[in-house]
BALOBA-1460 file (C-alpha; in Angstrom, 3 decimals):
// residues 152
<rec num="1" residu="x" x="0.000" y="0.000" z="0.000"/>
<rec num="2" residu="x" x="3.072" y="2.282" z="0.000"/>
<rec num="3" residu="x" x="3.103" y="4.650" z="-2.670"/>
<rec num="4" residu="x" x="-0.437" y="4.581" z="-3.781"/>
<rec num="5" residu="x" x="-2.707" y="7.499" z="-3.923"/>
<rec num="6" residu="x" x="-6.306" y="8.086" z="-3.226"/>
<rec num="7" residu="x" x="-8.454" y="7.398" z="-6.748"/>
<rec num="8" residu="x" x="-9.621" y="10.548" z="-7.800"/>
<rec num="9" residu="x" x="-13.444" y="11.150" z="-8.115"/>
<rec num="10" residu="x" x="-14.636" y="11.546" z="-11.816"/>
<rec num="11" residu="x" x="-15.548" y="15.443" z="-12.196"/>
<rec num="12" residu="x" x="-19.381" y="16.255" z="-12.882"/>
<rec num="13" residu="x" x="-20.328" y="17.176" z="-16.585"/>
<rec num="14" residu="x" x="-20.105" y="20.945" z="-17.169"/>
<rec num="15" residu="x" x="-22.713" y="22.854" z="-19.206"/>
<rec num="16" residu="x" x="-22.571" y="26.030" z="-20.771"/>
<rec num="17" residu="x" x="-25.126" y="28.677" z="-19.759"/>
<rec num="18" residu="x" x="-27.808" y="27.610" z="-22.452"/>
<rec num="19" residu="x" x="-27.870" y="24.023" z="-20.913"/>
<rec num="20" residu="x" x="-26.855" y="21.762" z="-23.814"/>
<rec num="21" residu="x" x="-27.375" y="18.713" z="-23.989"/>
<rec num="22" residu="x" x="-27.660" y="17.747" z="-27.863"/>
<rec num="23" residu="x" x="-26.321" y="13.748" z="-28.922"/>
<rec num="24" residu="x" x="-24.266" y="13.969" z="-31.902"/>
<rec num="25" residu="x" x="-24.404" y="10.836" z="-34.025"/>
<rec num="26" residu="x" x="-22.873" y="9.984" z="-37.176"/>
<rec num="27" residu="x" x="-26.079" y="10.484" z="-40.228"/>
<rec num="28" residu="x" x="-26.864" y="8.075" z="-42.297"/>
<rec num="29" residu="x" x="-28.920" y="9.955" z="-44.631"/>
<rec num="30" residu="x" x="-29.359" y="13.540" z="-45.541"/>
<rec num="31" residu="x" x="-32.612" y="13.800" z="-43.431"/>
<rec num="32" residu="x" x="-30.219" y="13.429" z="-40.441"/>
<rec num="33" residu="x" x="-28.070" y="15.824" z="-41.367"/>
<rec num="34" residu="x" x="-30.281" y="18.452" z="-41.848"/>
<rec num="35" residu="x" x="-32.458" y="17.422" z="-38.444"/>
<rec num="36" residu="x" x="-28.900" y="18.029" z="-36.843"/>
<rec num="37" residu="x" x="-28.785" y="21.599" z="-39.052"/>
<rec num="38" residu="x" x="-32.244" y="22.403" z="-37.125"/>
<rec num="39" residu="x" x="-31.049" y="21.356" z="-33.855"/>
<rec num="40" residu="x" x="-28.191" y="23.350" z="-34.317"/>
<rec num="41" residu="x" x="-30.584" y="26.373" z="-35.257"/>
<rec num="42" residu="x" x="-32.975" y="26.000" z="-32.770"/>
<rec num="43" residu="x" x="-30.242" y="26.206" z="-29.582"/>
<rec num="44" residu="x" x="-28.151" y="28.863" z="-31.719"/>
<rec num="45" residu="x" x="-30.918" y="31.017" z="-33.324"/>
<rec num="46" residu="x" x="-28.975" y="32.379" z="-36.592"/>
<rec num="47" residu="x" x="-26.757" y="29.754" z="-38.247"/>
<rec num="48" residu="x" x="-24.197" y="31.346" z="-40.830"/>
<rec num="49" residu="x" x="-25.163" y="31.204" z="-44.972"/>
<rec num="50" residu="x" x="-22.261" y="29.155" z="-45.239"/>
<rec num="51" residu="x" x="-23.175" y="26.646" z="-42.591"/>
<rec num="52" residu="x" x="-26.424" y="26.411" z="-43.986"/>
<rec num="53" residu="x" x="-24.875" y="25.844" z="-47.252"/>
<rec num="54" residu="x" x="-22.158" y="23.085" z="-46.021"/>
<rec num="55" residu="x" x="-25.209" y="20.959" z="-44.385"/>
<rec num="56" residu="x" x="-26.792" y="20.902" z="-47.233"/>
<rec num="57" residu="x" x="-24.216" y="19.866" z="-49.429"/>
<rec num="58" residu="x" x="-23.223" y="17.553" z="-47.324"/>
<rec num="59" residu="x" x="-27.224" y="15.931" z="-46.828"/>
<rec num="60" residu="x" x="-26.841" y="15.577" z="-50.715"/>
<rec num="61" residu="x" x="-24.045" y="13.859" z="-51.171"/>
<rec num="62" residu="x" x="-24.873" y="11.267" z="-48.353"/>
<rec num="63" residu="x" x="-28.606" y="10.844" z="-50.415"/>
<rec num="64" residu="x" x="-26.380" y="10.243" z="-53.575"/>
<rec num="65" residu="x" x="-23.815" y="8.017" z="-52.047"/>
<rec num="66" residu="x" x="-26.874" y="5.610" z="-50.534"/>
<rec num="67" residu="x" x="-28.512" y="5.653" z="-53.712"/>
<rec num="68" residu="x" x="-24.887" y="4.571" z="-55.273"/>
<rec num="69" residu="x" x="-24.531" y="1.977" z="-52.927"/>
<rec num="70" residu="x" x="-27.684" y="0.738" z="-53.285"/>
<rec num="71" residu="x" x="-27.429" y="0.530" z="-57.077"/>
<rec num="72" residu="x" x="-24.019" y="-1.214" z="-56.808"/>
<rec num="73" residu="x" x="-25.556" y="-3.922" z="-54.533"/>
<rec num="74" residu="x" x="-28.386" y="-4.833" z="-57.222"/>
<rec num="75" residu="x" x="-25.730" y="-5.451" z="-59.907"/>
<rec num="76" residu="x" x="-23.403" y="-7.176" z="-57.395"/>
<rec num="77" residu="x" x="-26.637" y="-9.432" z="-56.889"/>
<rec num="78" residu="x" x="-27.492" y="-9.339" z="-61.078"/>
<rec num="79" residu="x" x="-24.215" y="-10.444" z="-61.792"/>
<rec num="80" residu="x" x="-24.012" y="-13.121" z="-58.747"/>
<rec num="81" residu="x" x="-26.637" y="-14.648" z="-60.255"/>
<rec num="82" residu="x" x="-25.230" y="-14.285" z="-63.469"/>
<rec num="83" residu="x" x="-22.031" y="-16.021" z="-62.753"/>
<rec num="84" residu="x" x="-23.970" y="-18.551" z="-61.097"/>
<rec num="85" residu="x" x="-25.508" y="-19.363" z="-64.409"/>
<rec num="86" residu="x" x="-22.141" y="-19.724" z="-66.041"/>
<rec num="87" residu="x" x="-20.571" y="-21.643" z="-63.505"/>
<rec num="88" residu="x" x="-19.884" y="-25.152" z="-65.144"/>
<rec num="89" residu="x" x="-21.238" y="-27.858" z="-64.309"/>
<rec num="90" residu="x" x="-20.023" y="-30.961" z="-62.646"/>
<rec num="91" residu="x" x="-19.883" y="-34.531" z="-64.280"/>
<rec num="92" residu="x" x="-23.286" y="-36.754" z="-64.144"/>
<rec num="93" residu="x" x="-23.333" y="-39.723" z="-63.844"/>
<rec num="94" residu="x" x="-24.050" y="-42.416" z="-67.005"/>
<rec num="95" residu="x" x="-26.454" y="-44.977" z="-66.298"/>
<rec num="96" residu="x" x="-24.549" y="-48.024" z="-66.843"/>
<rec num="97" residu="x" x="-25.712" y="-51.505" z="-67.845"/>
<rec num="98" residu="x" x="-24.592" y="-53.743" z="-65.494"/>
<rec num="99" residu="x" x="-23.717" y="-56.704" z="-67.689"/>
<rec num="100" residu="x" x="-21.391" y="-54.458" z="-69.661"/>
<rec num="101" residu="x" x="-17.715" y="-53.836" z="-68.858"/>
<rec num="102" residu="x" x="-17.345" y="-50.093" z="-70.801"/>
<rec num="103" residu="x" x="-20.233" y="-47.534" z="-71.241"/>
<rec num="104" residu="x" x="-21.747" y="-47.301" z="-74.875"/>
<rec num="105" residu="x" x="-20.727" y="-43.416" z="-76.821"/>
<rec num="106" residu="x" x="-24.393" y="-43.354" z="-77.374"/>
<rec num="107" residu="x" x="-25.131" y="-43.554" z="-73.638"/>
<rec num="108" residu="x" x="-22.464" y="-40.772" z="-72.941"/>
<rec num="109" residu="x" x="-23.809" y="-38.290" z="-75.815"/>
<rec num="110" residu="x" x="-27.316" y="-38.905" z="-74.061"/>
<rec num="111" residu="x" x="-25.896" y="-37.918" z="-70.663"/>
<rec num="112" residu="x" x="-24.264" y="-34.957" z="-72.089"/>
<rec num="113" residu="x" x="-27.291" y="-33.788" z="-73.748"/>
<rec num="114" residu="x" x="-29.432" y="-34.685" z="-70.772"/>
<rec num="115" residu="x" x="-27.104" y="-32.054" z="-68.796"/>
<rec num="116" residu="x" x="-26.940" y="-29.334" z="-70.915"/>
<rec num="117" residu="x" x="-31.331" y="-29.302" z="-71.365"/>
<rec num="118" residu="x" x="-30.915" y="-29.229" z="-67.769"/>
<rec num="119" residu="x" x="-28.767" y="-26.247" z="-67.863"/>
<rec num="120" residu="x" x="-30.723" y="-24.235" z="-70.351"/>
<rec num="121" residu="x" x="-34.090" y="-25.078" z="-68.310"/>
<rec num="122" residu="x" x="-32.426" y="-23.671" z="-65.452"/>
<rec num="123" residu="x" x="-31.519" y="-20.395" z="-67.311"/>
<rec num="124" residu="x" x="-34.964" y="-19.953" z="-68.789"/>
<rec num="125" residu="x" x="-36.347" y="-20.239" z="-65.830"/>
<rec num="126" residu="x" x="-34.112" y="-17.397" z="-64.173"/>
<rec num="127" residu="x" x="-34.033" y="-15.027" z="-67.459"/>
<rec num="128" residu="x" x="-36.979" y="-13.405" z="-66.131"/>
<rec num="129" residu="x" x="-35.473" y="-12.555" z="-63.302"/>
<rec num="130" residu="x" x="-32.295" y="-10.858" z="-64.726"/>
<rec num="131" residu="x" x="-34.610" y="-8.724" z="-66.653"/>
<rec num="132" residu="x" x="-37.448" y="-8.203" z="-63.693"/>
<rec num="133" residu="x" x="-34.076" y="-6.740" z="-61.534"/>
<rec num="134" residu="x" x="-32.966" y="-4.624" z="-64.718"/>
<rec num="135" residu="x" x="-36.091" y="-3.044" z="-65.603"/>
<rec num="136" residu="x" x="-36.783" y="-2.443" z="-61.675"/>
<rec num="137" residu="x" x="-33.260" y="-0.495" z="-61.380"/>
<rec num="138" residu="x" x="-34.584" y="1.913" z="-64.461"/>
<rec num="139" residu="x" x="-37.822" y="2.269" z="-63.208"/>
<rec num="140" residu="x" x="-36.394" y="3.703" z="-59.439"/>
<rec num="141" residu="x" x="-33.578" y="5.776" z="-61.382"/>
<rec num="142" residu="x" x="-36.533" y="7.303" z="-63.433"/>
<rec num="143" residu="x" x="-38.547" y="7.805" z="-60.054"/>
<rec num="144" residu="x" x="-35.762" y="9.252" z="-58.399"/>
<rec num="145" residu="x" x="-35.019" y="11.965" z="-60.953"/>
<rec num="146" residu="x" x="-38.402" y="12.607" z="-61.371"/>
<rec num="147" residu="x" x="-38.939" y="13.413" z="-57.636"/>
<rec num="148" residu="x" x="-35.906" y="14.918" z="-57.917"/>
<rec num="149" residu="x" x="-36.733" y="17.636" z="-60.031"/>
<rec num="150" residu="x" x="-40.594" y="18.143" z="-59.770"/>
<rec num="151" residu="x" x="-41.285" y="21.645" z="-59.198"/>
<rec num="152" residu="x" x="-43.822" y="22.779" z="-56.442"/>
């Protein structure tokens, strides 16, 4: 116990006059960013032009970035699924006769073709949805940029 010193006793929060007590948190959309701008304005009273002006460049750019990312994760899924299409696929089996040593070609070639109807079946069946997800992403961009410019 030599040497050791009383623990000091955290200090109590200190306040300005106005009493603020406003939680900053890291936006996530432009909405927040601008409901920060107002909370801002509201304990302030006049917030400078150029303040003004930086929160709202800023709530734009997050609204553009989201709708970016959100873009960039429909053709990550698009082409998922694409590549999933591609992806070879493995060997089937041949049904063999079991009184013969080797398999017959024709028996092989019927295989073959077996698997590759299989394979096209499979991709006409998800066509529709490769061009379901690419007509959906123009029909949002031509949403967005017609809310985005409708005048009032």
């Amino acid at each position: 116990m030599v040497g050791k010193l009383p623990r000091q006793q955290t200090p109590e929060p200190t306040t300005d006059s106005k009493g603020c007590f406003t939680v900053w948190y890291t936006p996530k959309k432009g909405k927040d960013v601008l409901d920060q701008l107002r909370a801002i304005s509201s304990q302030e009273g006049a917030v400078p032009r150029n303040i003004r002006t930086l929160f709202g460049k800023t709530s734009k750019a997050l609204d553009l970035k989201s709708v970016e990312i959100a873009s960039l994760r429909h053709n990550n899924k698009d082409l998922e699924k694409q590549l999933e299409v591609l992806k070879p696929q493995g060997r089937t089996t041949v049904a063999r006769d079991p009184n013969d040593i080797f398999l017959e070609i024709e028996q092989i070639i019927e295989a073959r073709e077996a698997a590759e109807a299989s394979a096209k079946r499979y991709e006409q069946r998800h066509a529709k949805d490769f061009l379901e997800g690419a007509m959906e992403i123009g029909r949002r961009s031509m949403e967005d940029m017609q809310f985005e410019w409708q005048l009032e």
